[in-house]
VMD Tcl script that draws the C-alpha trace (Angstrom):
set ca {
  {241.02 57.68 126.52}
  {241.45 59.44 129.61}
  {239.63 58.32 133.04}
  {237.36 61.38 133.13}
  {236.46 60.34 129.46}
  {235.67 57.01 130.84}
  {233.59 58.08 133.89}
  {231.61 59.99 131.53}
  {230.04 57.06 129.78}
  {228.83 55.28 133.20}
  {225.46 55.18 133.98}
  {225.74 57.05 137.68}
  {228.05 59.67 136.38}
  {224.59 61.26 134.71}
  {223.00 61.87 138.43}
  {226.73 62.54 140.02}
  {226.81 65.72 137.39}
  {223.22 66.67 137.83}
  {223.93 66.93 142.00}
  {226.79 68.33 141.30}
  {225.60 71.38 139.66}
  {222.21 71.72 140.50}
  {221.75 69.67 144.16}
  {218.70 71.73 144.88}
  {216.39 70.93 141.70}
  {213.67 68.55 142.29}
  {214.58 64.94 140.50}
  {212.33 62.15 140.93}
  {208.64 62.55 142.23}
  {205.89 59.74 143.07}
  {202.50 59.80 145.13}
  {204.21 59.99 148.29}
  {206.96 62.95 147.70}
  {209.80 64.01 145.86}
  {213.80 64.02 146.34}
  {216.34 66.56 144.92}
  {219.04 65.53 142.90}
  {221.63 65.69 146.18}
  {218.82 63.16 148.03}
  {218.65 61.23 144.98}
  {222.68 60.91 144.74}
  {222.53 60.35 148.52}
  {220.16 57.49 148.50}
  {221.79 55.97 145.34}
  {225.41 55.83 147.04}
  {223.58 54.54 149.95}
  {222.36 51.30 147.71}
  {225.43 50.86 146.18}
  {226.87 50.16 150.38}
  {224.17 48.31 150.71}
  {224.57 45.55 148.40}
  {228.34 45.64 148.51}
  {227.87 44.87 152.52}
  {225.11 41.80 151.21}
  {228.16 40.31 149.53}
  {226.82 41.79 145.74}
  {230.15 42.25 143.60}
  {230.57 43.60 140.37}
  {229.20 42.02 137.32}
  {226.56 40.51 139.72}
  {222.28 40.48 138.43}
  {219.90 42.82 141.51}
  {216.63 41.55 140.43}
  {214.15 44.19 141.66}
  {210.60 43.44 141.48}
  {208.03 46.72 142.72}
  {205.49 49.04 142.05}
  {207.45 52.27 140.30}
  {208.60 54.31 142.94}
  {211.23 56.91 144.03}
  {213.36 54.06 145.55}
  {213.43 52.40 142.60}
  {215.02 55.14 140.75}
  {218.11 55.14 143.77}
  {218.56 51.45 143.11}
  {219.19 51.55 139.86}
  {221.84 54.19 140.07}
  {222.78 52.22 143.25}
  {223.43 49.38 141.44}
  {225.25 50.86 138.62}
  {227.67 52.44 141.04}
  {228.18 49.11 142.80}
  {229.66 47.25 139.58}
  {225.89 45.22 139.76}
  {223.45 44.52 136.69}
  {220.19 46.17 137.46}
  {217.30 43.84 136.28}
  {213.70 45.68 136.79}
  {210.97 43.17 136.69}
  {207.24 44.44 135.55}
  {204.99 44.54 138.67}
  {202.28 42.65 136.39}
  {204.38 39.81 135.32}
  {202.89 36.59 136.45}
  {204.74 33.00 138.04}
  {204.48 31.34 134.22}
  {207.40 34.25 132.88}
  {208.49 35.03 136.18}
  {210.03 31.53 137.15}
  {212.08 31.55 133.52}
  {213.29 35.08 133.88}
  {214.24 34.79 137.43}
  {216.43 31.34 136.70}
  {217.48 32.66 133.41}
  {218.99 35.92 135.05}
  {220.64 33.72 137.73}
  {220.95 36.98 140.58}
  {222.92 37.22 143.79}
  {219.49 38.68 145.70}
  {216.09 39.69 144.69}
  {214.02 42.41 146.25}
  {210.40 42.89 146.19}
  {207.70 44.56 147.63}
  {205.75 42.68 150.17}
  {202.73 41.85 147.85}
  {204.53 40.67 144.77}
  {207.40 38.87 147.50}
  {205.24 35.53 147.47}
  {205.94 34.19 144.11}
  {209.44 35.01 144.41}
  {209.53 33.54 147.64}
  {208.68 30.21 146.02}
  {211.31 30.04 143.12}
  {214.03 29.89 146.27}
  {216.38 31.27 143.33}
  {218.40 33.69 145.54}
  {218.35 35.97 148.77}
  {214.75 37.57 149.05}
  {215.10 40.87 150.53}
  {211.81 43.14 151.83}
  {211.74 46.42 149.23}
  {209.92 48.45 152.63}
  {213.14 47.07 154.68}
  {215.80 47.59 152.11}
  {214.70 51.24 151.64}
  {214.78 52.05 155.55}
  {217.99 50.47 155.84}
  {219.24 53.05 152.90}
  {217.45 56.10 154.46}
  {219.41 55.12 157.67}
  {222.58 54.50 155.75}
  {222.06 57.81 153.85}
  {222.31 59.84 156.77}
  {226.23 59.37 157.75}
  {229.43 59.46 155.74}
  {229.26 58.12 151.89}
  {231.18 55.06 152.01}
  {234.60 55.21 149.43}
  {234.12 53.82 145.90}
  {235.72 50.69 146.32}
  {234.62 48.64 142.76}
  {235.88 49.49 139.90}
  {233.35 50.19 136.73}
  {233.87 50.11 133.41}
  {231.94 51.27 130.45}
  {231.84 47.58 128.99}
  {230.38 46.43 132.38}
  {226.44 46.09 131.57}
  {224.39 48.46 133.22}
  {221.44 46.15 133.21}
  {219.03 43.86 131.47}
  {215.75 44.54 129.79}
  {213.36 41.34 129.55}
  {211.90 41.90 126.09}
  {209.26 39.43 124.27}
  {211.34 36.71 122.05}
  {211.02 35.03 119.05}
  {210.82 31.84 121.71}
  {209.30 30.97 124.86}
  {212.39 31.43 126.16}
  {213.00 34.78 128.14}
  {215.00 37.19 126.46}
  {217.11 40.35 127.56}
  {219.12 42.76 126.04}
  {222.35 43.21 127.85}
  {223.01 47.17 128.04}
  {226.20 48.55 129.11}
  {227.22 51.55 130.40}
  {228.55 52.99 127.55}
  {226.00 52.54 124.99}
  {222.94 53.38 127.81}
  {224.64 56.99 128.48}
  {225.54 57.34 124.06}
  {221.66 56.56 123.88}
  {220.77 59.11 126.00}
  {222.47 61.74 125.50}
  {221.65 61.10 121.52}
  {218.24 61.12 122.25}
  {218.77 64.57 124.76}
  {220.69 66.24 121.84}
  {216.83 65.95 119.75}
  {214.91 65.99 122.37}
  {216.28 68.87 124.35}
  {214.41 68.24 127.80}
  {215.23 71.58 130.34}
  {215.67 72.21 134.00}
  {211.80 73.67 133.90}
  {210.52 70.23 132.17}
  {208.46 68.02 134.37}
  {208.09 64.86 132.60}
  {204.92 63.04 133.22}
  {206.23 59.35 132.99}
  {203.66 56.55 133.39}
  {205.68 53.77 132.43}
  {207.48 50.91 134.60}
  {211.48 51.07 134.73}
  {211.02 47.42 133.69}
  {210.44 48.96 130.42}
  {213.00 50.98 128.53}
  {210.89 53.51 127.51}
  {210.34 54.58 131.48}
  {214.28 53.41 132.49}
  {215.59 56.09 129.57}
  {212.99 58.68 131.06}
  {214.76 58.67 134.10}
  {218.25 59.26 132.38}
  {216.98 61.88 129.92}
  {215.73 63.72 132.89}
  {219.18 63.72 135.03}
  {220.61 65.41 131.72}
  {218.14 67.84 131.57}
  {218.45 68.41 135.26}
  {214.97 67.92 134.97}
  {212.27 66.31 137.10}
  {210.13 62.89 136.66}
  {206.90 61.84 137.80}
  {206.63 58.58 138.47}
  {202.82 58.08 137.62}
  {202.71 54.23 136.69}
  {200.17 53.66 139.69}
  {198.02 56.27 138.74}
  {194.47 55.85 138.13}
  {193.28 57.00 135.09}
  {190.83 58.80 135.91}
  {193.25 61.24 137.86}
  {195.90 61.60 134.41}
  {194.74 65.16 133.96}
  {194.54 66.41 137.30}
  {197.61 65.13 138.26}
  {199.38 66.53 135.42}
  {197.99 69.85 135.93}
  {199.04 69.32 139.89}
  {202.69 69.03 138.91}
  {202.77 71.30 136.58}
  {204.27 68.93 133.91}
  {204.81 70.27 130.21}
  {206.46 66.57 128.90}
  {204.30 63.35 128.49}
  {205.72 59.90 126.54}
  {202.88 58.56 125.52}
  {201.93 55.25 123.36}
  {198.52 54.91 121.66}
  {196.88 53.28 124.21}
  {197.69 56.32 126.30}
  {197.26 58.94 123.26}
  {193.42 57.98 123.42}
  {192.66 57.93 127.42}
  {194.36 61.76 127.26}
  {192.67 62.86 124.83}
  {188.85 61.46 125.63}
  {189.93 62.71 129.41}
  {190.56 66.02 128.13}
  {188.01 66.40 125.75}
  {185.21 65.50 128.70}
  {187.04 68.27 131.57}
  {186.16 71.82 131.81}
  {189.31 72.71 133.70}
  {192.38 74.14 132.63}
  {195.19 71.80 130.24}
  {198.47 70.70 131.89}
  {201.17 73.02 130.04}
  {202.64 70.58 127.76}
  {204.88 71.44 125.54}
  {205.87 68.27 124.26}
  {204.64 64.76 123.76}
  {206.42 61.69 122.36}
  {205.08 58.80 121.06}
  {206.56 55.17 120.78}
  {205.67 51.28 121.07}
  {203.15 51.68 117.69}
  {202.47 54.57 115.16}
  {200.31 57.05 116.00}
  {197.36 57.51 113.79}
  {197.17 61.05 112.19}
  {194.06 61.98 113.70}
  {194.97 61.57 117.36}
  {198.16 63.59 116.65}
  {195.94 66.32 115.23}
  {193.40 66.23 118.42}
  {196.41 66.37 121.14}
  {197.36 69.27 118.83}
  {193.90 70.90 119.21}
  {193.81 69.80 123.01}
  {197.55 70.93 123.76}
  {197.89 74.02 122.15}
  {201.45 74.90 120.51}
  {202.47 71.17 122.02}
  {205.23 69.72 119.58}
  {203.94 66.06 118.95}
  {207.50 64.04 118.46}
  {207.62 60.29 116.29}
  {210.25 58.03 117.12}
  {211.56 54.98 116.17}
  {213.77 52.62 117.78}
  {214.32 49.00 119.44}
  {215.66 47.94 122.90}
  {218.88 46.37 121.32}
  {219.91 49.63 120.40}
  {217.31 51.98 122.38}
  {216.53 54.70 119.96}
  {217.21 54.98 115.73}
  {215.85 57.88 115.07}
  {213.89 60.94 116.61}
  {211.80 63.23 114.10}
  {213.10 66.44 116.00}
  {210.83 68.47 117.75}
  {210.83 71.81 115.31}
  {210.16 69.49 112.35}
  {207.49 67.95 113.97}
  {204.73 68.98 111.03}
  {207.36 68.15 108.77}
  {207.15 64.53 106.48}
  {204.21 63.13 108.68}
  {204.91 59.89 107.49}
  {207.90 59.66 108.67}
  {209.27 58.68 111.65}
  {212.88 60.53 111.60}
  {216.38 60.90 111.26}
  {219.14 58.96 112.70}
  {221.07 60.31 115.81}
  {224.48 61.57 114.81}
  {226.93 58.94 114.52}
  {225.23 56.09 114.15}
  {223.62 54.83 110.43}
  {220.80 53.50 109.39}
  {220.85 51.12 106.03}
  {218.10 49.34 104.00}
  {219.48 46.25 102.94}
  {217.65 43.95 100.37}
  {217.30 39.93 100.87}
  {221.23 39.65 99.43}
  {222.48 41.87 101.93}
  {222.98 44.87 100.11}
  {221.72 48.07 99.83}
  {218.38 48.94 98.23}
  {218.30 52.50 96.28}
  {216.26 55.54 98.19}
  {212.69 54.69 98.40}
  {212.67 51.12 98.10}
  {211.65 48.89 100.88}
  {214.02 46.46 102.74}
  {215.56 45.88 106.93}
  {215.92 48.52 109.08}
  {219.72 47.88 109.69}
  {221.46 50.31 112.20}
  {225.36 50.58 113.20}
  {226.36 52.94 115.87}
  {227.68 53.31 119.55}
  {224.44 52.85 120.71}
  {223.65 49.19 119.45}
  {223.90 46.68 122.40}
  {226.13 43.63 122.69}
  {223.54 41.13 122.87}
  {221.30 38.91 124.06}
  {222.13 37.86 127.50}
  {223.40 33.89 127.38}
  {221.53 33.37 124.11}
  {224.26 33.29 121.62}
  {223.20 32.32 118.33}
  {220.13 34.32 118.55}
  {222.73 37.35 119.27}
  {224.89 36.34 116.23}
  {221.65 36.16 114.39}
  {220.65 39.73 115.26}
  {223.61 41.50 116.05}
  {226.24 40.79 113.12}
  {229.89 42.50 112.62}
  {230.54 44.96 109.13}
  {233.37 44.15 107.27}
  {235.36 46.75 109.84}
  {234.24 44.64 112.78}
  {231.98 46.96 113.88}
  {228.30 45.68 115.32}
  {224.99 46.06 113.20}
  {221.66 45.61 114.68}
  {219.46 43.55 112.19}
  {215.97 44.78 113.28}
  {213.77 42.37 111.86}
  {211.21 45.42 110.47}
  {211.39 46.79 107.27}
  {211.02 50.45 105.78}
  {212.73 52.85 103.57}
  {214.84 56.29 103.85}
  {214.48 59.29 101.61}
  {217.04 61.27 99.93}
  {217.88 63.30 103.09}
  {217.51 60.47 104.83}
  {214.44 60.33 106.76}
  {213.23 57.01 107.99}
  {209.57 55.69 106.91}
  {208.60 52.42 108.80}
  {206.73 49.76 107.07}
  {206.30 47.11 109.43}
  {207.48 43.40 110.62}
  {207.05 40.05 109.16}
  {208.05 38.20 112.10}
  {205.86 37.27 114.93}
  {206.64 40.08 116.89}
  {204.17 42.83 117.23}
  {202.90 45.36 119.77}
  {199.38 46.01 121.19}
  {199.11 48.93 124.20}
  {202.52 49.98 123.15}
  {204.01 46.58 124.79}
  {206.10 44.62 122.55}
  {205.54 41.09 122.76}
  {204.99 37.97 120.25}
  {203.00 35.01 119.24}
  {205.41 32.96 120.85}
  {205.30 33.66 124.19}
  {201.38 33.74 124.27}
  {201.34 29.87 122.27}
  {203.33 29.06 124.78}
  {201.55 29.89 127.70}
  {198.07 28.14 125.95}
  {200.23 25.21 125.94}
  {200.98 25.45 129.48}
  {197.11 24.43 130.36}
  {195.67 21.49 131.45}
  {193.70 20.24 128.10}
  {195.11 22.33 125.46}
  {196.65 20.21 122.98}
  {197.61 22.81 120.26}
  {197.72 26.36 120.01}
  {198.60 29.63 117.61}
  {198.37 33.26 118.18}
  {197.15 35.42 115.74}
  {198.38 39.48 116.21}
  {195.62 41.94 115.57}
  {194.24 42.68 112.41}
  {191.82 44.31 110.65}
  {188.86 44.38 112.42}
  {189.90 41.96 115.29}
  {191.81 41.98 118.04}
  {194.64 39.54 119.49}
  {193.04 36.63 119.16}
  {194.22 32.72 120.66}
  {193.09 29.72 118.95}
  {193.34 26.11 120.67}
  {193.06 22.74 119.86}
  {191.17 21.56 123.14}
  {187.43 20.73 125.40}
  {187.69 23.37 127.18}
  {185.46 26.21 127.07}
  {186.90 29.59 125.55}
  {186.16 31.22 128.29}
  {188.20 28.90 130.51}
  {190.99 29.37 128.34}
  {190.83 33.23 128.73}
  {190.93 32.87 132.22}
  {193.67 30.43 132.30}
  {195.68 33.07 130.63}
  {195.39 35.77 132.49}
  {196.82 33.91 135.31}
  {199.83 33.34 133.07}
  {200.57 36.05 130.95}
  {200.55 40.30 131.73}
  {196.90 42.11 131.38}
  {198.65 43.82 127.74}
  {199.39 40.22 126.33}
  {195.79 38.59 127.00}
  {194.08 37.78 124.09}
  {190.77 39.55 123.25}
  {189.19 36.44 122.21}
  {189.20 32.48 122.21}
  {188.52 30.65 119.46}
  {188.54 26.55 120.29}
  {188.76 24.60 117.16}
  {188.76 20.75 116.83}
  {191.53 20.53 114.39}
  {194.25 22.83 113.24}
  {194.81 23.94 109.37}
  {198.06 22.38 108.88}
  {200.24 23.91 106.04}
  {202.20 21.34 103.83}
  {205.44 21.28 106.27}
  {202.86 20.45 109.38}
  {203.50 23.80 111.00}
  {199.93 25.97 111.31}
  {198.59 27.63 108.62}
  {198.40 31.03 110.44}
  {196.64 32.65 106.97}
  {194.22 30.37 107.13}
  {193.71 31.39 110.98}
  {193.44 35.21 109.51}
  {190.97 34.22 107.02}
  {188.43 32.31 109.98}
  {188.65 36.00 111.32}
  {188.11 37.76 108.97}
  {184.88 35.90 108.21}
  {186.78 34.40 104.73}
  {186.01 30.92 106.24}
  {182.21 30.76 105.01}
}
mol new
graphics top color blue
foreach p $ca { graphics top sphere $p radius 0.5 }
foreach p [lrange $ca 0 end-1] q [lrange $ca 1 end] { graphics top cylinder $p $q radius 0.2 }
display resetview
């Protein structure tokens, strides 16, 4: 393959090609202004200096811990040009995950801003760096001669690494490399078609692929982001309307807010002309009011995981078309439904989502069996992503998603498990045993504990713990656990207490 060829699949080449052809068209926007793509290239060669001079080399882990800003966006290409692995923290996550994920990703320096710098300050895990201080020394740095690229970047070299909920307590993140970030994206571009007029409405952290991608999509698109994740709601509308945006990812959670915001305002809609939805299906009806709100808006399904990104898009002109469904593969890659034996089930019939294709990431970083687990070769060597959720394809080979039967499961379009939330229950003073249940029908996430201390209490404890999505509605304290014959906890018989089958 020739260099160009190469340079092509790393993650900074997207901006470098979106300054170089269009170095006057607005990039990146957040409440306090707005760069072009030349300032955005600017500031992002500007971070890549800057951490080579703080001793960063390649293969190195930036943890960056801030609200979701412009800056933010410059230090992740930064840090892709500089050989390093970008890892985004949430804003929201708390000292119980942040002390794993912070030892687990083991980085050279950590930046924060100065309100979330305290409980970094007390892991004493690496360099803590001011956000405020490393962005003036950038501006500053911006504003003479680009420094030479002196590291040299691969496509293998990961890009960064997205802390996702695990099937343990342990913190989990998918390792994503250059090469499959930029396949991902443009696959996802060649559906999704964003243009240099788009303004995409993005209220989602960069801690979260959904919001990183965003960011990427737009540089192909040469179009521009907002950078909305510290909106208030109350202000969605208006602010859409203010810049003018016609593209808004949404989840559920979101789905609703828009629509009961719009429904209640006499002024004018934003001009969308698209909306995709991820993170949990979206019920028919809400798809039918944005339609009604948003007229001639395209309403786009998706599918997909963060070990491989994306699986498959239901494209845009087809977006009336099998409402069931939630798409078609990307080109190049496959999607197979494989049976408990590991082979193929015929067209219709339900078995794992199994994908193979460019786009499927290496791993789990330093978590090896669960990788081989997950991620296992074809008979050509090739990876396949083992996606733990089940569905079925149709003869033209449509995907229709049936669900998990793991622990994992989402709620506000954040992917987390029962896991991670037993696991911080156990963390408290005076619980002695605890289970997650997912929500149901007719209840919400719900914790039960083996303890003497007050539900309430336990609530409470947890929030200190765990992020606001991952709270549990509700506390149930019991004074023994069902026990299923192998001692584990008899999770259906948790179901049944909550569904009011207990009587």
């Amino acid at each position: 393959m020739n260099p160009s060829a190469l340079d092509d699949q790393l993650v900074h080449s997207l901006l470098d090609a979106a300054a170089a052809d269009s170095p006057t068209r607005w990039a990146v926007r957040d409440a306090t202004g707005r760069w072009s793509y030349a300032q955005l290239a600017d500031r992002a060669y500007a971070f890549a200096a800057w951490l080579r001079a703080h001793g960063v080399n390649r293969g190195d882990r930036v943890v960056v811990q801030s609200p979701t800003r412009r800056e933010l966006v410059a230090m992740f290409y930064g840090a892709a040009r500089a050989g390093a692995i970008f890892v985004p923290l949430n804003k929201a996550m708390k000292q119980f995950h942040l002390a794993s994920v912070v030892r687990d990703a083991d980085p050279a320096l950590i930046i924060a801003t100065p309100e979330l710098a305290g409980n970094l300050r007390e892991l004493d895990a690496a360099p803590l760096h001011d956000f405020d201080d490393v962005c003036l020394e950038v501006l500053n740095m911006s504003r003479g001669p680009r420094s030479p690229q002196t590291v040299e970047v691969w496509p293998t070299d990961l890009a960064a690494l997205i802390y996702t909920s695990g099937s343990t307590a342990r913190p989990k993140a998918v390792m994503a490399p250059h090469a499959q970030v930029t396949f991902a994206s443009r696959a996802i571009q060649e559906e999704m078609q964003y243009r240099p007029d788009d303004v995409v409405f993005c209220r989602f952290p960069l801690s979260w692929d959904y919001g990183l991608y965003k960011v990427l999509l737009c540089a192909l698109g040469r179009s521009e982001i907002v950078l909305a994740d510290n909106e208030s709601d109350l202000v969605l509308l208006r602010r859409m309307r203010e810049t003018g945006s016609t593209v808004l990812p949404i989840v559920p959670s979101l789905a609703t807010m828009v629509t009961l915001l719009a429904k209640r305002s006499d002024d004018p809609m934003p001009p969308l002309r698209l909306i995709s939805n991820t993170g949990a299906a979206l019920p028919a009806a809400t798809i039918d009011t944005l339609r009604e709100l948003f007229p001639g808006v395209r309403v786009v399904r998706q599918y997909g995981q963060t070990e491989c990104k994306r699986i498959t898009v239901m494209p845009p002109e087809e977006d009336l078309d099998r409402p069931d469904s939630v798409g078609r593969p990307f080109r190049g890659t496959t999607v197979r439904i494989l049976g408990p034996d590991g082979e193929e089930v015929p067209v219709g019939q339900v078995g794992e989502i199994v994908v193979e294709g460019p786009h499927v990431m290496p791993g789990y970083w330093r978590l090896p069996e669960l990788s081989a687990k997950t991620f296992r070769h074809t008979p050509g060597g090739d990876l396949r992503l083992h996606t733990g959720d089940y569905g079925s394809v149709d003869v033209d080979g449509y995907l229709y998603f049936e669900g998990r039967r793991d622990d994992m499961f989402k709620r506000r379009g954040i992917r987390m498990s029962t896991t991670e939330i037993e696991a911080a229950a156990m963390d408290i003073a005076g619980v002695r045993a605890a289970a997650a249940v997912p929500p149901g029908n007719g209840y919400d996430l719900t914790i039960f504990v083996e303890s003497d201390l007050a539900p309430q209490v336990v609530i409470k404890e947890l929030a200190i713990r765990l992020e606001p999505a991952k709270v549990p509605a509700a506390c149930r304290v019991l004074e023994t656990f069902p026990l299923t014959l192998h001692g584990k906890n008899a999770r259906q018989a948790l179901v049944e207490m909550l569904e009011g089958n207990d009587r």
